[in-house]
N, CA, C and O atoms as a GROMACS GRO file, in nm:
protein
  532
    1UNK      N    1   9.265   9.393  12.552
    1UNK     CA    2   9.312   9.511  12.482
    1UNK      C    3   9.395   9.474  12.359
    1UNK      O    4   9.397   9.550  12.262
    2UNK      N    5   9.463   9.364  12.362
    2UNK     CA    6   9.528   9.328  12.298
    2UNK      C    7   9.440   9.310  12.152
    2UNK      O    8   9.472   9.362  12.044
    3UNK      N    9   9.334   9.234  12.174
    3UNK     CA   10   9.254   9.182  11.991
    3UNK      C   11   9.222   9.321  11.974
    3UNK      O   12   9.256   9.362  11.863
    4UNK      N   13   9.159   9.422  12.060
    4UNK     CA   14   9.158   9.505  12.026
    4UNK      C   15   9.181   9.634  11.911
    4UNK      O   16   9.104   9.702  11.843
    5UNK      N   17   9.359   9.625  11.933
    5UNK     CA   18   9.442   9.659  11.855
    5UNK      C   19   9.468   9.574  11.796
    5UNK      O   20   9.523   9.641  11.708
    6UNK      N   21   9.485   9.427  11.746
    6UNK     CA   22   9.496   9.364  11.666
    6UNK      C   23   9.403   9.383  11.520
    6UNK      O   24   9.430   9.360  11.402
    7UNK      N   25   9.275   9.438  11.593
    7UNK     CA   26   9.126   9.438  11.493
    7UNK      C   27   9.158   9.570  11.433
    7UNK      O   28   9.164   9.587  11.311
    8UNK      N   29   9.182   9.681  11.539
    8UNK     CA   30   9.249   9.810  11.492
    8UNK      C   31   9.319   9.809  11.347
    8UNK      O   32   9.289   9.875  11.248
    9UNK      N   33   9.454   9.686  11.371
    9UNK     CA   34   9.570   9.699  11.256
    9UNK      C   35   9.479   9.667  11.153
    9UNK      O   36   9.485   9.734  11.050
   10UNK      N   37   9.382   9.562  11.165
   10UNK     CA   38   9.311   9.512  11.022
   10UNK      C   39   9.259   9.650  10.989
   10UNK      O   40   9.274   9.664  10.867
   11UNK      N   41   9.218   9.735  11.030
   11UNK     CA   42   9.116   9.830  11.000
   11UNK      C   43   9.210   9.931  10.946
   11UNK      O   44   9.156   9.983  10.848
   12UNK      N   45   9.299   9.970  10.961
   12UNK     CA   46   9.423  10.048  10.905
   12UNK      C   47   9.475  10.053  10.808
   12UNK      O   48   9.486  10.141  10.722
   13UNK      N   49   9.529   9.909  10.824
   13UNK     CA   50   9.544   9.830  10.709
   13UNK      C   51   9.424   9.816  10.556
   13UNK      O   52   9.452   9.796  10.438
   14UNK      N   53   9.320   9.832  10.610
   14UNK     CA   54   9.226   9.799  10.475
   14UNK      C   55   9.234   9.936  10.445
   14UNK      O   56   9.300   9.943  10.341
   15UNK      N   57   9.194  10.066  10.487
   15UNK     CA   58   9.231  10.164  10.488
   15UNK      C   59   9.365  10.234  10.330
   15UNK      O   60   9.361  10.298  10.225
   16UNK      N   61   9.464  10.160  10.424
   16UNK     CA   62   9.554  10.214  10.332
   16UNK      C   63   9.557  10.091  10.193
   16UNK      O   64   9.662  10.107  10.131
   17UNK      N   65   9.515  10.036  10.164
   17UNK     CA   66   9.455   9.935  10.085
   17UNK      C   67   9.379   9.984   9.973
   17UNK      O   68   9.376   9.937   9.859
   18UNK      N   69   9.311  10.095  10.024
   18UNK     CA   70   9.214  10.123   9.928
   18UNK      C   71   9.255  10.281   9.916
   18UNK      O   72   9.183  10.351   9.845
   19UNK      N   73   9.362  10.338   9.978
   19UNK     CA   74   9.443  10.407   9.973
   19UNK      C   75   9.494  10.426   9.837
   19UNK      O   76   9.482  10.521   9.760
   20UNK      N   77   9.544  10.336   9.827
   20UNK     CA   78   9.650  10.267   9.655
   20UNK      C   79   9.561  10.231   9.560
   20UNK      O   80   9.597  10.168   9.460
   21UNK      N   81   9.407  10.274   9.587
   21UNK     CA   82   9.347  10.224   9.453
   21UNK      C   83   9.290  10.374   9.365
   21UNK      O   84   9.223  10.457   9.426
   22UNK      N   85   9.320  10.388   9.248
   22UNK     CA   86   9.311  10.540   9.227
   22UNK      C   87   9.204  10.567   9.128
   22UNK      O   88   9.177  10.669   9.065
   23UNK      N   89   9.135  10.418   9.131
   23UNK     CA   90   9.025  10.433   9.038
   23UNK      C   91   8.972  10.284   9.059
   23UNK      O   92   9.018  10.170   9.045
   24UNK      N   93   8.795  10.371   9.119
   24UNK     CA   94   8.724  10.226   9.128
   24UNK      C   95   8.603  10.240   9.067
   24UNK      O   96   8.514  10.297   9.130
   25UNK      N   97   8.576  10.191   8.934
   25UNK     CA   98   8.465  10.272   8.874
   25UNK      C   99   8.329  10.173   8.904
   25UNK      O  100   8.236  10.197   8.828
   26UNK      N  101   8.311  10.091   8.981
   26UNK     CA  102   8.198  10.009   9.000
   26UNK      C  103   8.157  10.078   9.146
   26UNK      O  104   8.047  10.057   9.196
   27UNK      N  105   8.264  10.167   9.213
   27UNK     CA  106   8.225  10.220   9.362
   27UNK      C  107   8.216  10.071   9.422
   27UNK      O  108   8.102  10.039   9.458
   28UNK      N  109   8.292   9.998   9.435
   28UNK     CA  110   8.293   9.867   9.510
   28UNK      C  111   8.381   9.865   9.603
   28UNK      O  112   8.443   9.759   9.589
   29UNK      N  113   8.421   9.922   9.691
   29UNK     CA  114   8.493  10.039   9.825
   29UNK      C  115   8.449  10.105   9.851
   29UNK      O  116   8.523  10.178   9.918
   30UNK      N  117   8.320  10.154   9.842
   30UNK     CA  118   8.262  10.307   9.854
   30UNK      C  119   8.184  10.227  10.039
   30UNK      O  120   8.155  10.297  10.135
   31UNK      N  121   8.172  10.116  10.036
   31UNK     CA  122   8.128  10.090  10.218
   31UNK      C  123   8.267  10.073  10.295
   31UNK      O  124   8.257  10.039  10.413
   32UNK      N  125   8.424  10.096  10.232
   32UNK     CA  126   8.543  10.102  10.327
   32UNK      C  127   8.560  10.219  10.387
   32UNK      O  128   8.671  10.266  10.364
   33UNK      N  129   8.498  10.279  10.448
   33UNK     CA  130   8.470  10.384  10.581
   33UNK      C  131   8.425  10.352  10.721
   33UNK      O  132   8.382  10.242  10.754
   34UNK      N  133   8.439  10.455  10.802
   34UNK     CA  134   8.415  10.443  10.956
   34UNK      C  135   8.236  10.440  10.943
   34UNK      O  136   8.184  10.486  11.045
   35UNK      N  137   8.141  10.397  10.841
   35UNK     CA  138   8.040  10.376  10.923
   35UNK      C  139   7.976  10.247  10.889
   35UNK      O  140   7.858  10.226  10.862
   36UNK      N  141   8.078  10.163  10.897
   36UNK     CA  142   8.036  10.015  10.917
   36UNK      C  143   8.134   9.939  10.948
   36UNK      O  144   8.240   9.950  10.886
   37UNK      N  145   8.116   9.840  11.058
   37UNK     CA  146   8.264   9.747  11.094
   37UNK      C  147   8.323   9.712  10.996
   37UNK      O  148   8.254   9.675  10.901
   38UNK      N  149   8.477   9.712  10.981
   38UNK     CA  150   8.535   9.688  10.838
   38UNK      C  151   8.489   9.541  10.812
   38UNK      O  152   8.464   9.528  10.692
   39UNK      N  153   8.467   9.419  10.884
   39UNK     CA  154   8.407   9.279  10.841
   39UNK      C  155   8.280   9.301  10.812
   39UNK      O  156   8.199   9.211  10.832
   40UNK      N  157   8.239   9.422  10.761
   40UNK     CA  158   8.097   9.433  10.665
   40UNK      C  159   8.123   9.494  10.578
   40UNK      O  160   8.038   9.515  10.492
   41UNK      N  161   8.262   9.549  10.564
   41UNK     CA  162   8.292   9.613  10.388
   41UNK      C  163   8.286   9.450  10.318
   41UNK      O  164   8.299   9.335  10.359
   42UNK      N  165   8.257   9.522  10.179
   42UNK     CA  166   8.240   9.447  10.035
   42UNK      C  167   8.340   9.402  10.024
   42UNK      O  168   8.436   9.480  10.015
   43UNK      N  169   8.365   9.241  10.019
   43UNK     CA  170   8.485   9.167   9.940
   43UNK      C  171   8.570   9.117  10.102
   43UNK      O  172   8.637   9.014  10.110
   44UNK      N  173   8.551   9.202  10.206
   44UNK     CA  174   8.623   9.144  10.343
   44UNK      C  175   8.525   9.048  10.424
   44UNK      O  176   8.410   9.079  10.456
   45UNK      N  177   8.582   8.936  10.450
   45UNK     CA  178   8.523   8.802  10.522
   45UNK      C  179   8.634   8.788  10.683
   45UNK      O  180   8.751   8.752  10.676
   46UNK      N  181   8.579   8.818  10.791
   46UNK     CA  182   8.649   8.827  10.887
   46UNK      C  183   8.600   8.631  11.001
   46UNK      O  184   8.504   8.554  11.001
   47UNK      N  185   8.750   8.638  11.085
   47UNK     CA  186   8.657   8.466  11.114
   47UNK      C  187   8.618   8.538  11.238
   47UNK      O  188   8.673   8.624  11.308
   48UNK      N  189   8.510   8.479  11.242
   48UNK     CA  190   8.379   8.466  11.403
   48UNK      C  191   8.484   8.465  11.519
   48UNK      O  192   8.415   8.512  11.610
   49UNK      N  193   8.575   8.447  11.559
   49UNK     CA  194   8.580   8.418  11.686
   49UNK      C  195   8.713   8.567  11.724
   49UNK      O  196   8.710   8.643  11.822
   50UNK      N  197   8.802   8.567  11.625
   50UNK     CA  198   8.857   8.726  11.656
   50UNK      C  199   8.826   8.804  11.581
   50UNK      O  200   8.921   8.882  11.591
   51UNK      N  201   8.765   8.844  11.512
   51UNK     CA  202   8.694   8.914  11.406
   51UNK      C  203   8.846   8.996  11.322
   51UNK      O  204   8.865   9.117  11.317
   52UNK      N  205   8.934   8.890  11.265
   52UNK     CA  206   9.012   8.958  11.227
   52UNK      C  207   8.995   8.932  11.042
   52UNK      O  208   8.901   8.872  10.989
   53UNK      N  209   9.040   8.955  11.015
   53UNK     CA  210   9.042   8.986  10.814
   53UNK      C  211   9.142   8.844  10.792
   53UNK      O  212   9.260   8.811  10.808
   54UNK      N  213   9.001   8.780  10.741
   54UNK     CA  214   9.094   8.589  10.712
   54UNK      C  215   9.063   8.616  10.539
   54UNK      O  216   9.126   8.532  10.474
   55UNK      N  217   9.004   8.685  10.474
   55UNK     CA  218   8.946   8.708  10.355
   55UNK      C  219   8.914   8.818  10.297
   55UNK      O  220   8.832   8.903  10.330
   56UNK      N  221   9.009   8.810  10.175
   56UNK     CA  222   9.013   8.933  10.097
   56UNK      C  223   8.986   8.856   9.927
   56UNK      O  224   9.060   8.793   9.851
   57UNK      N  225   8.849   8.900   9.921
   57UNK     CA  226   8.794   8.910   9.814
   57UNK      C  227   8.748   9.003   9.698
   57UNK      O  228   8.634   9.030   9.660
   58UNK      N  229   8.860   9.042   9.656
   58UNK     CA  230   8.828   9.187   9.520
   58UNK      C  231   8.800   9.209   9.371
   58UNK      O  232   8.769   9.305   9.299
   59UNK      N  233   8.836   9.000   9.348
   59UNK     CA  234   8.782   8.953   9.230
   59UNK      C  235   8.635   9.076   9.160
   59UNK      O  236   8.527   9.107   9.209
   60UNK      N  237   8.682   9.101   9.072
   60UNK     CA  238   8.578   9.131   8.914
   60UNK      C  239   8.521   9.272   8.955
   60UNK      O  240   8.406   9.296   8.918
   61UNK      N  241   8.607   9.397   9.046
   61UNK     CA  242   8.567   9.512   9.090
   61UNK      C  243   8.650   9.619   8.986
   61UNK      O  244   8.664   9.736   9.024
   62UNK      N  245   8.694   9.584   8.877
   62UNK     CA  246   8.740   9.642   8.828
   62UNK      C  247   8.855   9.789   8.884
   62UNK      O  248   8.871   9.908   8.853
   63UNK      N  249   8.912   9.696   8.977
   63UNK     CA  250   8.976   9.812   9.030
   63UNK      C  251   9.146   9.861   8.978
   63UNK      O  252   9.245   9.788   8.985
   64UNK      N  253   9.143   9.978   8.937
   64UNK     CA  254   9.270  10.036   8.927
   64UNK      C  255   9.395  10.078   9.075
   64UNK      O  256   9.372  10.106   9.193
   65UNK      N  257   9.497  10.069   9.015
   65UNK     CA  258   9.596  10.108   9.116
   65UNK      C  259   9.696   9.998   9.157
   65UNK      O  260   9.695   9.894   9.091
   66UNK      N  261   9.796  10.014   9.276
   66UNK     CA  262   9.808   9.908   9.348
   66UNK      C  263   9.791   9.846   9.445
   66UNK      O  264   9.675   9.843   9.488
   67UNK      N  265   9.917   9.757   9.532
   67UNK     CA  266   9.863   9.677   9.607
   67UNK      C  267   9.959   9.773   9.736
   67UNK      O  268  10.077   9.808   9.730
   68UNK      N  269   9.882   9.791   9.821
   68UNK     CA  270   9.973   9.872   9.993
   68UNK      C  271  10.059   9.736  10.054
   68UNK      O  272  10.026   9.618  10.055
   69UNK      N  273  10.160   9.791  10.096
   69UNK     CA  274  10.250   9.722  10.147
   69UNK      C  275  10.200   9.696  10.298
   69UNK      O  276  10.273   9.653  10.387
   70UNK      N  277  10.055   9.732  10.313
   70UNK     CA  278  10.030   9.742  10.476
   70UNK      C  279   9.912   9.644  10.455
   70UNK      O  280   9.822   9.641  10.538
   71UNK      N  281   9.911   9.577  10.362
   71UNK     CA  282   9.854   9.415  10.336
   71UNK      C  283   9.891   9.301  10.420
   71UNK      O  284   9.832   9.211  10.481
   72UNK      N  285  10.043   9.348  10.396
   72UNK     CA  286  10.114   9.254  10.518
   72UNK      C  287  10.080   9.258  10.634
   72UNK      O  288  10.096   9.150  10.691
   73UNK      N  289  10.015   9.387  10.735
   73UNK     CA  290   9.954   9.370  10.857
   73UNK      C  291   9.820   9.286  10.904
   73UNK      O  292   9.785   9.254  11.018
   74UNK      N  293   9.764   9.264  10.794
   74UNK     CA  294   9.618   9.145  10.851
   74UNK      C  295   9.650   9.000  10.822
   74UNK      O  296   9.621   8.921  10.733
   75UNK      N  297   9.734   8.996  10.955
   75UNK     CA  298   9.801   8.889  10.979
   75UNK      C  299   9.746   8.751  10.996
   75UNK      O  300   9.815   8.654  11.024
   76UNK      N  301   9.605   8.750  10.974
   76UNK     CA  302   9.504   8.676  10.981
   76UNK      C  303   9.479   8.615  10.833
   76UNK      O  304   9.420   8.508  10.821
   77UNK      N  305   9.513   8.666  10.752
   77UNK     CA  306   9.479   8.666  10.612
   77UNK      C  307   9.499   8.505  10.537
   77UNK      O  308   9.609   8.456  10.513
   78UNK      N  309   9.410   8.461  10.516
   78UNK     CA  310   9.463   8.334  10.472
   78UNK      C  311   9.430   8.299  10.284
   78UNK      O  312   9.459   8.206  10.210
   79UNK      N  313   9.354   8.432  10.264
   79UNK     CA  314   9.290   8.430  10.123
   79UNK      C  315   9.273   8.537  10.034
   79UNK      O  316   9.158   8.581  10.037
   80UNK      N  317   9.359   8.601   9.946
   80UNK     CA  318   9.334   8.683   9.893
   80UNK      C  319   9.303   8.625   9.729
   80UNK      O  320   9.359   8.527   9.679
   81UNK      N  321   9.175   8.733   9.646
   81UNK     CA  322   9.160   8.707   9.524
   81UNK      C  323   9.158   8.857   9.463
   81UNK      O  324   9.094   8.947   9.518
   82UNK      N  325   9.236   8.877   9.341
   82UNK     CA  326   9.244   8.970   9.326
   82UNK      C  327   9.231   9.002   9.153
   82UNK      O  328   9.242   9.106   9.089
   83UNK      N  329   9.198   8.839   9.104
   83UNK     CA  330   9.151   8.886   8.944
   83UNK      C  331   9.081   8.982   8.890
   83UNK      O  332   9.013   9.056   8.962
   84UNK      N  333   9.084   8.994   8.783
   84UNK     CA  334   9.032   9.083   8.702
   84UNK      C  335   9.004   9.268   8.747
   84UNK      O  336   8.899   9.329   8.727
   85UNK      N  337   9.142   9.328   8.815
   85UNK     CA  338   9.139   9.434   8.877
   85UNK      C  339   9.291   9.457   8.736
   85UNK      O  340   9.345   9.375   8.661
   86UNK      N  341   9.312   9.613   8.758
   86UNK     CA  342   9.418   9.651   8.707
   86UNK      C  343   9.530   9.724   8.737
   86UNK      O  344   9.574   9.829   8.691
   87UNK      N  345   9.577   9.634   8.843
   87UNK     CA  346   9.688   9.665   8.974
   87UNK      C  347   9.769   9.628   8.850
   87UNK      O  348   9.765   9.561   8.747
   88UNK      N  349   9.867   9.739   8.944
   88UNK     CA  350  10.050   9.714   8.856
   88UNK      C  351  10.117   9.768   8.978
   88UNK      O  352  10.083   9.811   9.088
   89UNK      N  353  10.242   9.744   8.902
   89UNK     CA  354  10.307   9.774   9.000
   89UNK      C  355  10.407   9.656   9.066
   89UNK      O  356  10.428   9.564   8.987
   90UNK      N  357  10.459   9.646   9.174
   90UNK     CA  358  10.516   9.495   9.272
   90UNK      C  359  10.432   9.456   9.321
   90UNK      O  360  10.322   9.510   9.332
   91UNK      N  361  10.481   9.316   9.376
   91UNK     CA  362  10.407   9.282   9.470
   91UNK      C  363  10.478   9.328   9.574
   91UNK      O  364  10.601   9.324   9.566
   92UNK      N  365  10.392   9.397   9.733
   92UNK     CA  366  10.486   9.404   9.803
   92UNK      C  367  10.544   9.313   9.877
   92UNK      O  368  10.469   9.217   9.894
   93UNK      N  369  10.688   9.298   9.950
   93UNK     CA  370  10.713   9.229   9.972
   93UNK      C  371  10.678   9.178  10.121
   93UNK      O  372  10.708   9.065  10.157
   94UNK      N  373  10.608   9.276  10.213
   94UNK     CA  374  10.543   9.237  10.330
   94UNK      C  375  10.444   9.167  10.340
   94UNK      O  376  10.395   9.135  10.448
   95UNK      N  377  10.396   9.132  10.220
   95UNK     CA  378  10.303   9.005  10.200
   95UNK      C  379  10.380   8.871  10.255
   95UNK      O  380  10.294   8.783  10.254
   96UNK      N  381  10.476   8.829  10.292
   96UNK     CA  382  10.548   8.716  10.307
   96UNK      C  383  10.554   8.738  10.456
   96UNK      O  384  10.604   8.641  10.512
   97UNK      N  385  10.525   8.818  10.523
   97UNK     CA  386  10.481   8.801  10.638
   97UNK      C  387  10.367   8.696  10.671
   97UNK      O  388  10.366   8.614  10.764
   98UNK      N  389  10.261   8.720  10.562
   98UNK     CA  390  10.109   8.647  10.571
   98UNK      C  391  10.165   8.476  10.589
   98UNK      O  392  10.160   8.410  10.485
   99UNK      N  393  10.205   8.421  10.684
   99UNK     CA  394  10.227   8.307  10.714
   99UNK      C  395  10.073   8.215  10.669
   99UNK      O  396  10.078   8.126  10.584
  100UNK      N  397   9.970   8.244  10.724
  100UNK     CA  398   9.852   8.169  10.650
  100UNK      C  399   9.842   8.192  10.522
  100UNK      O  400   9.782   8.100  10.465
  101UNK      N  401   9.872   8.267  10.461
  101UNK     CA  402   9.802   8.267  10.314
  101UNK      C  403   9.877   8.191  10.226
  101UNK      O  404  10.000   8.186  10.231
  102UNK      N  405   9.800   8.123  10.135
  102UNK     CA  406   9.811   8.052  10.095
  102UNK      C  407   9.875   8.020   9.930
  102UNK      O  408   9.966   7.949   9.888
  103UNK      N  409   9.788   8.101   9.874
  103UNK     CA  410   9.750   8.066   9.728
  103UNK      C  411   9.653   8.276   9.699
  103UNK      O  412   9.557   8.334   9.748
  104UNK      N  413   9.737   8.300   9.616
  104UNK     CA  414   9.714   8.460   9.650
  104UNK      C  415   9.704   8.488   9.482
  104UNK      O  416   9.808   8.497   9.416
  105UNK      N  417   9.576   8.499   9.423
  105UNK     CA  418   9.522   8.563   9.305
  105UNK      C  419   9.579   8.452   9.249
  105UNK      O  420   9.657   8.374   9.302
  106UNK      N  421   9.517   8.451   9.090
  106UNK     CA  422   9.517   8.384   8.978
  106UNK      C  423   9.587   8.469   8.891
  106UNK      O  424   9.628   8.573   8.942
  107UNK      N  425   9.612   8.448   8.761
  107UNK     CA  426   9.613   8.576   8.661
  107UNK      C  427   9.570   8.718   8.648
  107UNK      O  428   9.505   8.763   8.554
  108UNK      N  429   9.620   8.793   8.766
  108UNK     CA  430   9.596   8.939   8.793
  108UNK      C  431   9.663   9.006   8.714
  108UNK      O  432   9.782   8.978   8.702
  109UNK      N  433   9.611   9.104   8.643
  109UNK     CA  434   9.704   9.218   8.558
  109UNK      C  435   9.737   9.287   8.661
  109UNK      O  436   9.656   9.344   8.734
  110UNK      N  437   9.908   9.286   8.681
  110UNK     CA  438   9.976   9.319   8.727
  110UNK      C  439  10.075   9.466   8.662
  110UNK      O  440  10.071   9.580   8.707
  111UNK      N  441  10.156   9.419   8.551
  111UNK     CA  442  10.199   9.511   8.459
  111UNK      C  443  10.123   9.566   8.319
  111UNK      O  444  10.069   9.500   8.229
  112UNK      N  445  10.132   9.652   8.328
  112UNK     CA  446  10.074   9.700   8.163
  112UNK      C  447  10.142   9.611   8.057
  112UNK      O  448  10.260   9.616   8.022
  113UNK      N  449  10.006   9.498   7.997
  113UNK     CA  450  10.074   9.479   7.921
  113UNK      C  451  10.068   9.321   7.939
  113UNK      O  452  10.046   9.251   7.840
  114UNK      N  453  10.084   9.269   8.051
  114UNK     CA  454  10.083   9.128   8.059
  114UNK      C  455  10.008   9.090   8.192
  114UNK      O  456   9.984   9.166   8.286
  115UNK      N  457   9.979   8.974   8.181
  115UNK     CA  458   9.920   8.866   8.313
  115UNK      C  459  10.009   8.849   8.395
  115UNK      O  460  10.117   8.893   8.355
  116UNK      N  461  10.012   8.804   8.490
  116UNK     CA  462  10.107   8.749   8.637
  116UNK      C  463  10.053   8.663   8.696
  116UNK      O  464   9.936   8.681   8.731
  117UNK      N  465  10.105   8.570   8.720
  117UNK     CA  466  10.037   8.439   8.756
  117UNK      C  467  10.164   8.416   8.930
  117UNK      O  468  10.282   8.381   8.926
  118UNK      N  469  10.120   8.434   8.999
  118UNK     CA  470  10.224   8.444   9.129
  118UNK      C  471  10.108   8.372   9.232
  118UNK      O  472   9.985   8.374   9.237
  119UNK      N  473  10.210   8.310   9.307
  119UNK     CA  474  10.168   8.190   9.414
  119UNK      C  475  10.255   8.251   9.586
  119UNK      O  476  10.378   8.253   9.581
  120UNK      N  477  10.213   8.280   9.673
  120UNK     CA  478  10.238   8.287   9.797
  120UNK      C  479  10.277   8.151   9.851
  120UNK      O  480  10.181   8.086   9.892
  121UNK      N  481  10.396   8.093   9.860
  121UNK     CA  482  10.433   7.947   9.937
  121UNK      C  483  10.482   7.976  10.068
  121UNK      O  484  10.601   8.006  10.059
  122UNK      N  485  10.433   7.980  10.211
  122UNK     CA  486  10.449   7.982  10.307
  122UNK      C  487  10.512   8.173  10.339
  122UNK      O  488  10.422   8.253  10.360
  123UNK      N  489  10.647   8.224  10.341
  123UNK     CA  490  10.661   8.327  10.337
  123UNK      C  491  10.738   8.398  10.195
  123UNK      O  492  10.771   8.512  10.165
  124UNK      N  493  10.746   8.286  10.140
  124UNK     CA  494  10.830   8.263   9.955
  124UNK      C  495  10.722   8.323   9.869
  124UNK      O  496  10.625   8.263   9.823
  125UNK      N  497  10.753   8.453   9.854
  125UNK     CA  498  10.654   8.502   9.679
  125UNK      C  499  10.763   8.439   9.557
  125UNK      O  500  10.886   8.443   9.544
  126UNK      N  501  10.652   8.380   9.476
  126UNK     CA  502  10.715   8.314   9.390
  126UNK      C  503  10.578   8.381   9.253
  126UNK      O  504  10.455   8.376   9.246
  127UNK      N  505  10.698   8.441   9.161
  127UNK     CA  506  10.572   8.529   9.051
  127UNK      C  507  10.617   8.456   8.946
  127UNK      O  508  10.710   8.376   8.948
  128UNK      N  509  10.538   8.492   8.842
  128UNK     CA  510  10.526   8.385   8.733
  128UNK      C  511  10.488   8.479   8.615
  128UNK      O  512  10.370   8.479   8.580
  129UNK      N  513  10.582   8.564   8.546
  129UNK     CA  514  10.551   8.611   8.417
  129UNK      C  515  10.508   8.547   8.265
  129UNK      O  516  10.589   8.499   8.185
  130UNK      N  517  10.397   8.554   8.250
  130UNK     CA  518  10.344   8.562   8.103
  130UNK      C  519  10.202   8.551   8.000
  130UNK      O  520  10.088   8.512   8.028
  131UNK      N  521  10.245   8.591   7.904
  131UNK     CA  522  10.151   8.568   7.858
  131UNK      C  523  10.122   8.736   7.831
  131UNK      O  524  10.119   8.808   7.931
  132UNK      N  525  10.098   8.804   7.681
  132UNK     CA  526  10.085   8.927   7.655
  132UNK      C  527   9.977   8.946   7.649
  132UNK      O  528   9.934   8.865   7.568
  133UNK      N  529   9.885   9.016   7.692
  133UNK     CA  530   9.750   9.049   7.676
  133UNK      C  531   9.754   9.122   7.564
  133UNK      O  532   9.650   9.169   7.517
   0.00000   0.00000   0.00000
């Protein structure tokens, strides 16, 4: 019962994820609904043995909005990419929960206006302003 609800939180979690995105003009979220296991939505890579969300791939979906603070619940997460989207906003800070993750986006437009270059080191967000677009 337990992975259960563990698989649950991932599914909640992606949920309110795409919650915070307020414009996706490629429809590249349009399979994050109840009629397919969320490890068959677009851009999510779940591992084989608990089927939990080890991979978050959103690279080049042109997506607007931000990032949900309920990111931090797919506690499984060891990979997020999130270039070329046009999130602003913080990062939240329940991401530093993600004990696996690693190395979290490249140069994501973050603020209007500039690049963000930010690194996830164990539970340490460490962001990196610059560079004016």
């Amino acid at each position: 019962m337990i992975g259960a609800l563990s698989r649950s939180s991932d599914h909640l979690a992606l949920l309110e994820i795409k919650a915070k995105i307020t414009n996706d003009p490629q429809g590249a979220l349009t399979s994050w609904n109840d009629s397919l296991p969320f490890c068959q939505w677009r851009g999510v890579t779940c591992g084989r043995r608990h089927q939990r969300v080890t991979i978050l791939n959103l690279q080049d979906m042109s997506l607007v909005g931000s990032l949900s603070p309920y990111l931090g619940n797919t506690s499984f997460l060891h990979n997020i990419t999130l270039d070329n989207n046009q999130l602003h906003g913080s990062i939240p800070r329940e991401i530093g929960r993600l004990y696996r993750l690693q190395v979290a986006g490249q140069e994501t437009k973050w603020l209007r206006g500039k690049k963000v270059l930010y690194l996830v080191i164990g539970r340490e967000i460490v962001e990196v302003f610059c560079c004016t677009v």
